[in-house]
C-alpha positions as CSV (number, residue, x, y, z in Angstrom):
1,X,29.5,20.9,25.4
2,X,27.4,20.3,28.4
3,X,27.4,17.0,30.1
4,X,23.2,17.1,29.2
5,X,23.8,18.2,25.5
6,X,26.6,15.3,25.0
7,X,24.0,12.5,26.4
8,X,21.4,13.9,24.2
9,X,23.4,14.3,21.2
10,X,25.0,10.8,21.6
11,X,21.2,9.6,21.8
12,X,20.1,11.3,18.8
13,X,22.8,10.0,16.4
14,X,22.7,6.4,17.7
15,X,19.0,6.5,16.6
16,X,19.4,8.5,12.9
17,X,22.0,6.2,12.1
18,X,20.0,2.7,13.2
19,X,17.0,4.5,10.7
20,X,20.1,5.2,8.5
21,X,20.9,1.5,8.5
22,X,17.7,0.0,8.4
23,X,17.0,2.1,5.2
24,X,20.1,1.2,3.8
25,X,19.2,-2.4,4.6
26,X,16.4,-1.4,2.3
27,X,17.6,0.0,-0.3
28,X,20.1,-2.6,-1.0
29,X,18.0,-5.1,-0.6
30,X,15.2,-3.7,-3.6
31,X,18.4,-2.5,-5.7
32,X,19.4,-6.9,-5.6
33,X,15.7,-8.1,-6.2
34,X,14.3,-5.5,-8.9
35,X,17.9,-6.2,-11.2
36,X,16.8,-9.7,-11.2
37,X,16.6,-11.7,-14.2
38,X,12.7,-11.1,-14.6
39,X,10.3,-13.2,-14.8
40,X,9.4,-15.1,-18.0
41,X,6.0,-14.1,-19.3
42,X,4.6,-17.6,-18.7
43,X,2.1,-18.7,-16.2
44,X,-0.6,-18.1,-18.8
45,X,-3.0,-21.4,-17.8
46,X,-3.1,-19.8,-14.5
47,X,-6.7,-18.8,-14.2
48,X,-7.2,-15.7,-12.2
49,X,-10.2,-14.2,-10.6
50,X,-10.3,-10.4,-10.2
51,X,-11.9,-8.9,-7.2
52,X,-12.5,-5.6,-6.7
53,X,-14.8,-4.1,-4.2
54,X,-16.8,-0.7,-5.1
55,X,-18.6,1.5,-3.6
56,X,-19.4,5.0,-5.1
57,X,-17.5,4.2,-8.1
58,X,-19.4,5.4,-11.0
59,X,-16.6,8.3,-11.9
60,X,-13.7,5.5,-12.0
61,X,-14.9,2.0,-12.2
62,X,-15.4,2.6,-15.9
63,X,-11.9,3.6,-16.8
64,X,-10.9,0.4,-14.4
65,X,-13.2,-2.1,-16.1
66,X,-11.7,-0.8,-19.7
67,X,-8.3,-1.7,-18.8
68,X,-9.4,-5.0,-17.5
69,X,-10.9,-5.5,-21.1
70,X,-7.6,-5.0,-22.7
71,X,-5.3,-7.5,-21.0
72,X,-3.0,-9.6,-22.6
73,X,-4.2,-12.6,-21.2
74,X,-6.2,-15.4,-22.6
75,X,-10.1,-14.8,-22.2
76,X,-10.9,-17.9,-21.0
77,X,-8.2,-17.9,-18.0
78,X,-9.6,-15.0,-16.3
79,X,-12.5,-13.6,-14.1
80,X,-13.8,-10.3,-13.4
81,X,-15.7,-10.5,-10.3
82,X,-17.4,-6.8,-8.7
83,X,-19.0,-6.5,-5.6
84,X,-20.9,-3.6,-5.2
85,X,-20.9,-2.3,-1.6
86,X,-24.6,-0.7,-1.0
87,X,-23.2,2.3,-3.5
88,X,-25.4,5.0,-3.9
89,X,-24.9,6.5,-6.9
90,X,-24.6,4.5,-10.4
91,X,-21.8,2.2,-10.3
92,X,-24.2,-0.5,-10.2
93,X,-25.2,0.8,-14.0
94,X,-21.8,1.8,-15.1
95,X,-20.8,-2.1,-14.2
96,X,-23.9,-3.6,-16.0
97,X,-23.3,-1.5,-18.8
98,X,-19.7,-2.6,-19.3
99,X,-20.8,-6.8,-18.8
100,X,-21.7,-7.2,-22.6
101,X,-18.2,-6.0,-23.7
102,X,-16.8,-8.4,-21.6
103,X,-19.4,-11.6,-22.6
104,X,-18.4,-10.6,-26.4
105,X,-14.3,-11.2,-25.3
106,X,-15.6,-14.1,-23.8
107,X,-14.3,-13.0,-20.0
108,X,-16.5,-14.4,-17.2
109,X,-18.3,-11.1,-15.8
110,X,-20.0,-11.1,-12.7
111,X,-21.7,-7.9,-10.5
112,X,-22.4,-8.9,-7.1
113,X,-24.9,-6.3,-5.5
114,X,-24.9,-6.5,-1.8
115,X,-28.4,-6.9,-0.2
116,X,-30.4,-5.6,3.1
117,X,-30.0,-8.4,4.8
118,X,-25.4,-8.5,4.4
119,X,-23.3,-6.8,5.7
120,X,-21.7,-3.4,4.6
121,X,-18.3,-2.6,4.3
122,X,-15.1,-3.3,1.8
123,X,-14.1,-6.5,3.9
124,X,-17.7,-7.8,3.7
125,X,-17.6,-6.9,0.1
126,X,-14.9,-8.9,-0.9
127,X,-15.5,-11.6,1.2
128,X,-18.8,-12.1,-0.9
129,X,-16.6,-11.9,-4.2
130,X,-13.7,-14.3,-2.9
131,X,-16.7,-17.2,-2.3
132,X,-17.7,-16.7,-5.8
133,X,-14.1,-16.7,-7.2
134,X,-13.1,-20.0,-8.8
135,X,-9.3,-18.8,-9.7
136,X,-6.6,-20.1,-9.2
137,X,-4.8,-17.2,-7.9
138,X,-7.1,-14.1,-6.5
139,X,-5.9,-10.7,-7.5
140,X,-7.4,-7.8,-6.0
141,X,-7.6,-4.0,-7.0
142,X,-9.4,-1.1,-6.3
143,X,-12.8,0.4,-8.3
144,X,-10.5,3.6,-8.6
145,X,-7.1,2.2,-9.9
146,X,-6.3,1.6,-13.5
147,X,-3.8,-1.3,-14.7
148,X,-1.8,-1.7,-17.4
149,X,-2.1,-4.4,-20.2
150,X,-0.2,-6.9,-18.8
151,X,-1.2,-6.5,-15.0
152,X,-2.7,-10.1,-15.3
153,X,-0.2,-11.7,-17.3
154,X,2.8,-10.3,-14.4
155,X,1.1,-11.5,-11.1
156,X,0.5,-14.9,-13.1
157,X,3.8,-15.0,-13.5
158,X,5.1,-14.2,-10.7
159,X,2.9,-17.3,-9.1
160,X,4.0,-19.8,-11.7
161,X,7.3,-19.0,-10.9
162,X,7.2,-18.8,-6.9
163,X,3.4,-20.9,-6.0
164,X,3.8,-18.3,-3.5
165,X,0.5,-18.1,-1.0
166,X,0.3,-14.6,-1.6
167,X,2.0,-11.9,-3.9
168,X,2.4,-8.1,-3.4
169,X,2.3,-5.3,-5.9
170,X,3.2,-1.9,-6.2
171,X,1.3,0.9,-5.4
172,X,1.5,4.5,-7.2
173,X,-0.5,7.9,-7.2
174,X,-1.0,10.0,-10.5
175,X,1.3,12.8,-9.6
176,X,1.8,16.1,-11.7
177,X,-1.0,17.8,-11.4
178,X,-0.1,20.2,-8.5
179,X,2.5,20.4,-5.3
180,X,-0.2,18.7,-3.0
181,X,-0.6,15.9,-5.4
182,X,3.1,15.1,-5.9
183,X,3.9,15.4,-2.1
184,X,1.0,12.7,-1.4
185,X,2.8,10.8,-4.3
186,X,6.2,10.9,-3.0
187,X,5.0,9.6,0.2
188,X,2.9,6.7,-1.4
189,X,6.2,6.2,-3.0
190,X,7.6,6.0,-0.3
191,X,5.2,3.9,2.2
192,X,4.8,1.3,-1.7
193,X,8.8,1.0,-1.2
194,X,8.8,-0.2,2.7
195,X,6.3,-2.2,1.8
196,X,7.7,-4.1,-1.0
197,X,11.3,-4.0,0.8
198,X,10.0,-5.7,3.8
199,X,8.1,-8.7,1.9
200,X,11.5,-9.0,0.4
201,X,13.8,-9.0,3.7
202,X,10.7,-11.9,4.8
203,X,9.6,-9.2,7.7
204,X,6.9,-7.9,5.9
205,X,5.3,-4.6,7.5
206,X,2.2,-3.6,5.1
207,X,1.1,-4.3,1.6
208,X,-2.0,-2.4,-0.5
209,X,-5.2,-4.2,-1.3
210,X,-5.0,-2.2,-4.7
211,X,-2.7,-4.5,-6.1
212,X,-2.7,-7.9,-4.0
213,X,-2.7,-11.5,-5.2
214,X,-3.6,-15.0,-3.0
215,X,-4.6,-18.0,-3.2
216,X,-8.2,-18.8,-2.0
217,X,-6.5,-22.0,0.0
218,X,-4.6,-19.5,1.6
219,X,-7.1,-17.2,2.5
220,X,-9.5,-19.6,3.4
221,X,-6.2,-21.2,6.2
222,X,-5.7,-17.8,7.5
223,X,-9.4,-17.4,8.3
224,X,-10.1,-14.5,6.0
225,X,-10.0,-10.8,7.2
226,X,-10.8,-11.9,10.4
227,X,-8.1,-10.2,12.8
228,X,-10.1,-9.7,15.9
229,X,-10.8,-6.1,14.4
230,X,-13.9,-4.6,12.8
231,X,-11.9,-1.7,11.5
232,X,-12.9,-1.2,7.9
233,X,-9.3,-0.7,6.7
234,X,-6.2,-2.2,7.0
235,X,-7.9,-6.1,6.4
236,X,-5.1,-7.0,3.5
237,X,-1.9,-6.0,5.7
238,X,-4.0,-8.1,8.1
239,X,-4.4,-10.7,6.0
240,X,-1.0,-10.7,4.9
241,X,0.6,-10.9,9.0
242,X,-1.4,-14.2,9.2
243,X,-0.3,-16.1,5.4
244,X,3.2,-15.3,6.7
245,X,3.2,-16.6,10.4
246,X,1.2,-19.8,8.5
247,X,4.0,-19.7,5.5
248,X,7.3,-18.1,6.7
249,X,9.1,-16.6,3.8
250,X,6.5,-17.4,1.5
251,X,5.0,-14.3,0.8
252,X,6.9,-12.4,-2.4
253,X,7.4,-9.2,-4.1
254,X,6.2,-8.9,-7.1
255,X,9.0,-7.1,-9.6
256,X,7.8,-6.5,-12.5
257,X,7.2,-2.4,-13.4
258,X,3.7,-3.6,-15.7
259,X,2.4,-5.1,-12.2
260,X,2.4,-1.6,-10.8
261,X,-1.2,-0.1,-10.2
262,X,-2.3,3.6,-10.4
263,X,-4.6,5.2,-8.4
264,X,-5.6,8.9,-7.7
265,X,-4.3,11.4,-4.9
266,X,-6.8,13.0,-2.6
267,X,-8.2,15.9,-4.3
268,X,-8.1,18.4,-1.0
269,X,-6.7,18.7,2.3
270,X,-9.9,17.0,4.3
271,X,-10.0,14.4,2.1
272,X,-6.1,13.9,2.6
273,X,-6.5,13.9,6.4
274,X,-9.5,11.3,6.9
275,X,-7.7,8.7,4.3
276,X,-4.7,9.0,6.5
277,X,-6.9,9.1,9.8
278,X,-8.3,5.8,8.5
279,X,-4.7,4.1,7.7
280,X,-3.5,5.1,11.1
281,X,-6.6,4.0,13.0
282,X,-5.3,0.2,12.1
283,X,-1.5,0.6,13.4
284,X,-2.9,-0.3,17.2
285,X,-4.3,-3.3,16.1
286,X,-1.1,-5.1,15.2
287,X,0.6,-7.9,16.9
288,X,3.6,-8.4,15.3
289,X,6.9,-7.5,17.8
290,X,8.8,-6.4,14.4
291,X,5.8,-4.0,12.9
292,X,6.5,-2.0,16.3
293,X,9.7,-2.1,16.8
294,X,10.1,-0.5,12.9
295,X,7.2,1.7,14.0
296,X,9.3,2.9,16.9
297,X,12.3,3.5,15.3
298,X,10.2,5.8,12.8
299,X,8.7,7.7,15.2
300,X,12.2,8.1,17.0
301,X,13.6,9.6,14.0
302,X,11.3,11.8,13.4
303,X,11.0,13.4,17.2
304,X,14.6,13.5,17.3
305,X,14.5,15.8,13.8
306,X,12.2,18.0,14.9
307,X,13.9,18.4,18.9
308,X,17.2,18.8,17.3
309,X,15.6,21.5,15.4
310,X,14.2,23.2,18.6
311,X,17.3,23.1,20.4
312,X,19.3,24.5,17.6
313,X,17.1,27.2,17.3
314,X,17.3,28.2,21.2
315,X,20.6,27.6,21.2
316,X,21.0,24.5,23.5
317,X,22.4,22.3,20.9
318,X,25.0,23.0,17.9
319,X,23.5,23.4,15.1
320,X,26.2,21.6,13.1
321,X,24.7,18.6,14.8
322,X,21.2,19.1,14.2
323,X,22.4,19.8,10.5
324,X,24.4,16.7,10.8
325,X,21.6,14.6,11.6
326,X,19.0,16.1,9.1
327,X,21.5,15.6,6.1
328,X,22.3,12.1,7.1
329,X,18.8,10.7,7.1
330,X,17.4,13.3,4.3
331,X,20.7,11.4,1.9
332,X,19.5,7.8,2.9
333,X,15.9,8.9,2.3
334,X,17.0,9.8,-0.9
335,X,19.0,7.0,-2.4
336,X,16.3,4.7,-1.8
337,X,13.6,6.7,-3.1
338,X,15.5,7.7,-6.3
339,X,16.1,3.9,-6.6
340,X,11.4,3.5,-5.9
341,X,11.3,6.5,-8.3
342,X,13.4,5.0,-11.2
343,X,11.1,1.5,-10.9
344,X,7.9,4.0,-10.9
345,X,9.5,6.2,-14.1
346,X,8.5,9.0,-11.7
347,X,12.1,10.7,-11.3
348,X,10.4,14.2,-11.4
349,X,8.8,13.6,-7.6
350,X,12.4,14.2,-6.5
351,X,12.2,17.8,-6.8
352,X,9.7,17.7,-3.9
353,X,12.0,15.8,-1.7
354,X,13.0,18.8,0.0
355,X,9.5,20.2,1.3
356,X,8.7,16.8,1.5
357,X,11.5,16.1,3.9
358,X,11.0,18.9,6.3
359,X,6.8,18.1,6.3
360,X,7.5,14.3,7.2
361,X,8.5,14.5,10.9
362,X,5.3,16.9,11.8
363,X,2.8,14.9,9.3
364,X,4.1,11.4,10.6
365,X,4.1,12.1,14.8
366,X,0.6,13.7,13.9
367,X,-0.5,10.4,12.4
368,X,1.5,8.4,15.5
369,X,-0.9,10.3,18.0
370,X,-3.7,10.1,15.8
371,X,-3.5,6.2,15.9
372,X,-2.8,6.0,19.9
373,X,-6.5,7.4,20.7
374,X,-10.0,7.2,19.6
375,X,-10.8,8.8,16.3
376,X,-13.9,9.3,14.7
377,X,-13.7,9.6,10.6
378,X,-15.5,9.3,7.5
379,X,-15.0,6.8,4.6
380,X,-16.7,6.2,1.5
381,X,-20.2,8.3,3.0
382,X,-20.0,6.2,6.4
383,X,-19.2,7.3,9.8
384,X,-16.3,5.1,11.7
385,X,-14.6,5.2,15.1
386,X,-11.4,3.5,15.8
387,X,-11.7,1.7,19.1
């Protein structure tokens, strides 16, 4: 071996086995939280206030609004609060439709229809909600997610038990119907797992507004969405940096598997590619020294698969190495996502771990450069450019 091939080599496995570490780290750390005694279903006088923003719903918000009808929760101790984001089709109707079922169970119900003179957008959106809200504890999905029956009942909880400033949830895609589908699941998995993990190691490194819980005092002392960013994604991870620098430690995970939302995979590959062009756009934005550092380390990994790869192929590295190094992370990858899969009851996304494994390095450096320069994309039927 070459003096070159030696440094490069030494290089290569010092960083596979730091990602090897920190995902072990990870993995230890959910397997210790999620085996937990759980939580007690108490917490049921805290009164919750459900936002959820929507914007050219009318296809999901129905199936959403039914679950929300069906909760075990007491009537009286819960909100359901919808602002409607300029949508152009007939979520507006579907909504209204649905508010007499909800009067009848005697839920507060509330449609909030943005107007000429507000601003558009999901963070304006919920803004206008969260001043309405007079709950307790805010808890915040998406118009195209659907909950299960005790959704409420978990993140109430999980606040009664912690008076935490702000809870995070799990995150999962419908997976099944096709190979595209599952491979976006097992990477939502994935992404819902790092999440949760790094709310629970009290570095947290993203959460999903599709399943989020705060207080309104705690909003209202971080300042909102306001992050010194007009980038219409990427507000609750935001939201979330500023709670924990204002209560270290604070922020928690919630465990429980009936606290885990559902929503839908993109239905093609252009879809796919501008939902993921959105969630990079974000990454520049934040401030935090530990976001990047994980961020680097990621995007270490992941060049050093695919240049081990290359060398082996040309024959300027032993391939025993490059194997070596591809087995190592591809086995901690998979401990901890059999562990994400188990808590999801979605053990079947394993058996596209392996074209999963070898896309990842090419899909994730596309999505590093993607998020280093300017991007125009479209969301919800508006234009945006990441600045």
């Amino acid at each position: 071996m070459v003096p070159l091939e030696m440094i490069f080599s030494l290089i290569a496995v010092i960083i596979a086995l730091s990602y090897v570490t920190w995902v072990a780290r990870n993995n230890l750390a959910w397997i210790k939280y999620v085996n937990r005694k759980p939580v007690s279903p108490s917490g049921q006088n805290t009164f919750v206030s459900v936002i959820i923003a929507a914007r050219n719903e009318e296809s999901q918000v129905g199936s959403l609004l039914q679950d929300l009808l069906t909760q075990n929760y007491p009537p009286a101790k819960f909100q359901i609060i919808i602002s409607n984001d300029f949508s152009t089709d007939k979520t507006a109707d579907v909504c209204n439709a649905m508010a007499h079922k909800f009067q009848q169970c005697g839920i507060q119900f509330l449609l909030i229809n943005a107007t000429e003179n507000q601003l558009s957008g999901k963070k304006a959106a919920l803004e206008r909600a969260i001043k309405k809200a007079t709950g307790d504890l805010l808890l915040t999905t998406d118009a195209d997610c659907l909950v299960s029956p005790d959704w409420i009942a978990s993140f109430a909880a999980k606040f009664t038990e912690s008076a935490a400033p702000m809870i995070t949830g799990f995150v999962k895609l419908h997976d099944g119907e096709n190979l595209f589908a599952n491979l976006q699941a097992i990477d939502v998995l994935s992404l819902s797992g790092i999440g949760a993990t790094s709310v629970i190691n009290n570095k947290p490194l993203m959460c999903n507004g599709a399943n989020l819980a705060f207080t309104k005092a705690a909003f209202s002392d971080a300042g909102g969405y306001d992050y010194g960013s007009d980038q219409p994604g990427g507000d609750d991870t935001y939201l979330m940096f500023k709670i924990n620098e204002l209560f270290p430690g604070k922020v928690v995970f919630n465990e429980d598997p009936k606290s885990i939302v559902t929503t839908n995979p993109q239905p093609d590959l252009n879809h796919f590619v501008r939902q993921r062009v959105r969630w990079a756009s974000k990454v520049k934005y934040y401030k935090e020294s530990y976001v990047k550092a994980t961020g680097l380390l990621i995007f270490a990994v992941n060049l050093v698969l695919l240049l081990v790869a290359l060398l082996a192929v040309i024959g300027s590295l032993n391939w025993i190495i490059a194997l070596a190094i591809w087995i190592l992370k591809a086995t901690a990858d998979l401990l901890f996502l059999f562990h994400l899969a188990t808590f999801t009851a979605q053990l079947r996304l394993l058996f596209v771990f392996l074209p999963a494994q070898i896309l990842y390095p090419f899909y994730s450096l596309a999505g590093t450069f993607i998020a280093m320069k300017k991007t125009n994309y479209e969301w919800k039927n508006r234009n945006y450019k990441s600045q």
